[in-house]
N, C-alpha and C positions, 0 to 999 in steps of 0.2 A: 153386476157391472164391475169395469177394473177398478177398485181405488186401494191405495197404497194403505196401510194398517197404521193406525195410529193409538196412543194410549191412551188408558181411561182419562188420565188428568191432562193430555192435548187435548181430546175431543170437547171436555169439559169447560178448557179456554176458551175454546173457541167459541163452544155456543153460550159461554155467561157472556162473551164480548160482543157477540151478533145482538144476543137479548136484554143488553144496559140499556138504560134511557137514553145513552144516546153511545149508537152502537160504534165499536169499532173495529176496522180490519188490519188484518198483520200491513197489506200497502198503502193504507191510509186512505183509500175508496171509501164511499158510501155505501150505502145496501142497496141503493139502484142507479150504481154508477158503473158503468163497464169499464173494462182496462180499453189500451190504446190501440187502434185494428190500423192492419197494414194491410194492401192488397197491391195484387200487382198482376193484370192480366196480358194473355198472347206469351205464357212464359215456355209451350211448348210449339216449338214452329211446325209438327207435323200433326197437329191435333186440328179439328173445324174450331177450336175454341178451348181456350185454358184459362188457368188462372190460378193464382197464389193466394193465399191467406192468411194471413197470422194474430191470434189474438192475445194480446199481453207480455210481447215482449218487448222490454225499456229501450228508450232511445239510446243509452249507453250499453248496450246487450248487443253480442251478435248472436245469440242463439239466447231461446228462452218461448216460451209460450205457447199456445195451439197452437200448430201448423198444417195448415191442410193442404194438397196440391190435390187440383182437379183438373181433368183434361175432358173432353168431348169429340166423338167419334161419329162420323155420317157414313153410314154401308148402306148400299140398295139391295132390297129385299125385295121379292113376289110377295103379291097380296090378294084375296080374293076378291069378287062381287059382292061380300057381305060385310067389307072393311067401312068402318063407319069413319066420317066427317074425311073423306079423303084420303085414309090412308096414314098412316106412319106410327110410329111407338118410341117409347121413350122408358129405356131399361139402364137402372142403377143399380152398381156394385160400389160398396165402402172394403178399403180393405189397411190393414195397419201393421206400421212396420213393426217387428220385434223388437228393432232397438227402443221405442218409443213405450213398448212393454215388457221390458224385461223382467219383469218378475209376473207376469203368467207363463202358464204353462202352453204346449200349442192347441192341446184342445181346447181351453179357455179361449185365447186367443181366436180361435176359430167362431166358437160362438157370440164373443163379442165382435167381431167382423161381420155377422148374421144377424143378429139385432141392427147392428148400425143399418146395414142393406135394405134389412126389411121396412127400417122406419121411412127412409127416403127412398124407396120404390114405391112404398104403399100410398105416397102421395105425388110424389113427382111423375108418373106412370099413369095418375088417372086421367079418364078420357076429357073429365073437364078443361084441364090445364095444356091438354093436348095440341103444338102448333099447328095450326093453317095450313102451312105453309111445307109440311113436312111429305104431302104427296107430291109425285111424279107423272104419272100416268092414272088418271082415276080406274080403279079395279083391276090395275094390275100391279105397278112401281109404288113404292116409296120410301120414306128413308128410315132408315132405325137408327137412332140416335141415341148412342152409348155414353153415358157419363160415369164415369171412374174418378173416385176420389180415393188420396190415402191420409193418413193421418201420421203426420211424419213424425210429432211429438203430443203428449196431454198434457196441458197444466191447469184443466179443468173446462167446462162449460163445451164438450165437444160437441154436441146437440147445435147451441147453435152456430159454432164454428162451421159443422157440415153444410147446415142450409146457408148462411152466408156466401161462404164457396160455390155452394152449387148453384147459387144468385149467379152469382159472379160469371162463370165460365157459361153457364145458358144466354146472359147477356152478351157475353163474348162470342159467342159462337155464329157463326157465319153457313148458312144453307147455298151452295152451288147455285146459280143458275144455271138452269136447264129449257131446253128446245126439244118439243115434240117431233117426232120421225116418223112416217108413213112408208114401206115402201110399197111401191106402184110401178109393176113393170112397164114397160114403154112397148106398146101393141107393134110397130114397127120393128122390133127386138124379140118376136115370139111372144108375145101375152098373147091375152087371150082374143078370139076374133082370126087371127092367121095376116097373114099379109094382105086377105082380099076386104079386109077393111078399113075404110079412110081413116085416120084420127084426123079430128076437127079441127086439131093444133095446127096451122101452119109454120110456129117455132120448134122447134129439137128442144127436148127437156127430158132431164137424169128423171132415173125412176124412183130414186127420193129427194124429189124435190116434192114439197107438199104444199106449196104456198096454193095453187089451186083444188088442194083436194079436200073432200066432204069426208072422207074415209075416216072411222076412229085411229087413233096413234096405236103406236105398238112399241114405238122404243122411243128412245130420248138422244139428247148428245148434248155437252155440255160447253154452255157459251164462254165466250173469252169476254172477259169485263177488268176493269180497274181495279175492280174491291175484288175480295176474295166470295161474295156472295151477297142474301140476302138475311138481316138479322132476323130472330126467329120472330116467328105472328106472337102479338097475346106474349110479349117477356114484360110486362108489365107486370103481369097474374104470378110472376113467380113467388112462392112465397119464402116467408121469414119464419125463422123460428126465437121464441123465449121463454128460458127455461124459470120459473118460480122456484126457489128454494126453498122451505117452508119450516117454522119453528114455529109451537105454538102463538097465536096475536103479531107476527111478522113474518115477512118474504124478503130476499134481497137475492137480486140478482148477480151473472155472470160469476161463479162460485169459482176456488179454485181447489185442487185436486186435494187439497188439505181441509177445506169447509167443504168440497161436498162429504167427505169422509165420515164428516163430522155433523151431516144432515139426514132427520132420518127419512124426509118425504119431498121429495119433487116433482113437479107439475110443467110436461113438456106441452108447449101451445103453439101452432103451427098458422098462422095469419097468410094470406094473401090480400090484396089494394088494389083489384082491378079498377083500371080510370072507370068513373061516372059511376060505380058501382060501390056499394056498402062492401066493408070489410067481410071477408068470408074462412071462416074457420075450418082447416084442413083438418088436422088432426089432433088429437090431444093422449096424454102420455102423462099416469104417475111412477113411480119409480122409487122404490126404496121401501121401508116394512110401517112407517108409519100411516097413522090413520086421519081421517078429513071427513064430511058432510059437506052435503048437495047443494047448502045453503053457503058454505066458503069457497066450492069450486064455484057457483055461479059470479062469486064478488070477485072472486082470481080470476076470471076469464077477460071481464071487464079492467082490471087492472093490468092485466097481460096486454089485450087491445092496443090499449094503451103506450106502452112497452115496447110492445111491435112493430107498430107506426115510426117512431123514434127511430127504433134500427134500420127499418127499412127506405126512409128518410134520408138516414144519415150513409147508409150504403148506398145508395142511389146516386148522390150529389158524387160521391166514390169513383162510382161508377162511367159516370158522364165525361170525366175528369180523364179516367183510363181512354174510352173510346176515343176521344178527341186527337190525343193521345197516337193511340195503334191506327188510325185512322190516317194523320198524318203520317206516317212510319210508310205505311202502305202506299199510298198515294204518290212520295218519293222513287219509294224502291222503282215502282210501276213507270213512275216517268225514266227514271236511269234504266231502267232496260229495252225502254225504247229508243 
């Protein structure tokens, strides 16, 4: 992973400070207290859904902390007979600016932009978390839904900075509505049958008009509405992530780029809070050359739980705040262009 070099008698500070009776940090945080999250969604207007992120930089700071920008992309793709719960997919790329890394190399670079990727496809992508709502046409349309995040700066804890964001802009994100299409030639006009037989219809009607027909659909076409769509099925289920820091007989969370340096073992835990439903653990992640037992990651997963709820809670309430928010925004614009 990236972390900046530090020396033996920095790293040493840090971790007698983490591990005093009663610990302490260079900002004056606790070991399970987060720095201060900024969010701010719809920040790209030609995306189905965006969103801004930032973790840790001060109210007197114009720049400083994790910064993550995430955007969300709807393409109609063909699908086969064999596309399970309706159709659609859900593919993530992380990718990080140089300036944000300047002191790797670009192969580095590259593989740390692969790891990132692979952690949040490996769970964002699965079929579980998969929306509803993302078919078009069963067994043939639907949509593929691209989320791109970059990592515009690190000042540590980017694990959960990404899932955060990627909360964010999947809440944000808006699915088209759509209207099923049929066409149906009109037997009057050369279908089939010729001219020597009646149609039943005593009305004239277009040959895609399908309000009376049984016929499966074959295309779509996309309705005109007020909002820009429908919000995704199941964004409830999106999950959180919390990363454990870990020194021997303590954890403390949200690390910054100078204490993870300075940490030799971390435990990434991936939570989801489906409504009516028990917490469900996506994925889990350690990291770094130190060593643990089965019997400490069992008690960390429960203290992560824990942890989890908290963040996702506290992003949520975030969250609601923003929609309200873009929701009014929209609902203007829409009247003024009428």
């Amino acid at each position: 992973m990236a972390f900046k070099t530090l020396s033996k008698s920095e790293k040493s500070y840090i971790q007698t400070s983490l591990q005093a009776p009663s610990p302490l940090r260079a900002d004056g945080r606790s070991i399970h207290q987060f720095r201060a999250i900024t969010l701010q969604t719809g920040v790209v207007p030609i995306a189905n859904g965006s969103a801004q992120l930032n973790l840790g930089r001060s109210s007197d700071e114009s720049m400083g902390g994790t910064e993550v920008l995430a955007a969300a992309r709807l393409e109609v793709e063909d699908i086969g007979v064999d596309a399970g719960g309706g159709g659609g997919r859900v593919v993530c790329a992380v990718s990080c600016s140089p300036a944000a890394y300047s002191y790797l190399s670009a192969a580095a670079l590259d593989d740390l932009q692969h790891d990132y990727s692979a952690v949040l496809n490996d769970v964002l992508s699965h079929a579980s978390l998969r929306p509803p709502n993302l078919g078009i046409i069963p067994s043939r349309k639907a949509w593929l839904l691209t989320l791109d995040l970059m990592i515009l700066s690190d000042a540590g804890n980017v694990y959960d900075a990404l899932f955060m964001a990627a909360r964010a802009v999947l809440w944000d994100t808006r699915v088209p509505r759509t209207r099923a299409i049929e066409y149906r030639p009109d037997k009057r006009e050369g279908g089939k049958g010729g001219g020597d037989e009646m149609d039943v219809d005593s009305e004239p009607h277009s040959g895609l008009d399908t309000r009376r027909s049984k016929a499966p659909a074959i295309d779509f076409e996309l309705e005109d509405h007020w909002d820009d769509g429908a919000v995704l099925g199941g964004r409830e289920a999106w999950p959180v992530s919390v990363t454990l820091n870990l020194f021997p007989g303590v954890h403390f969370l949200d690390a910054t780029t100078q204490e993870e340096a300075a940490t030799p073992l971390r435990l990434v835990l991936i939570f989801s809070f489906p409504t009516r439903s028990p917490a469900a653990l996506h994925g889990m992640h350690l990291l770094g050359t130190g060593d643990t037992d089965l019997a400490q990651i069992e008690s960390l997963v429960k203290d992560g739980e824990k942890y989890a709820l908290e963040i996702y809670t506290a992003l949520n309430a975030k969250l609601k705040d923003e929609e309200l928010r873009r929701t009014e925004k929209v609902r203007l614009k829409f009247s003024a262009a009428r």
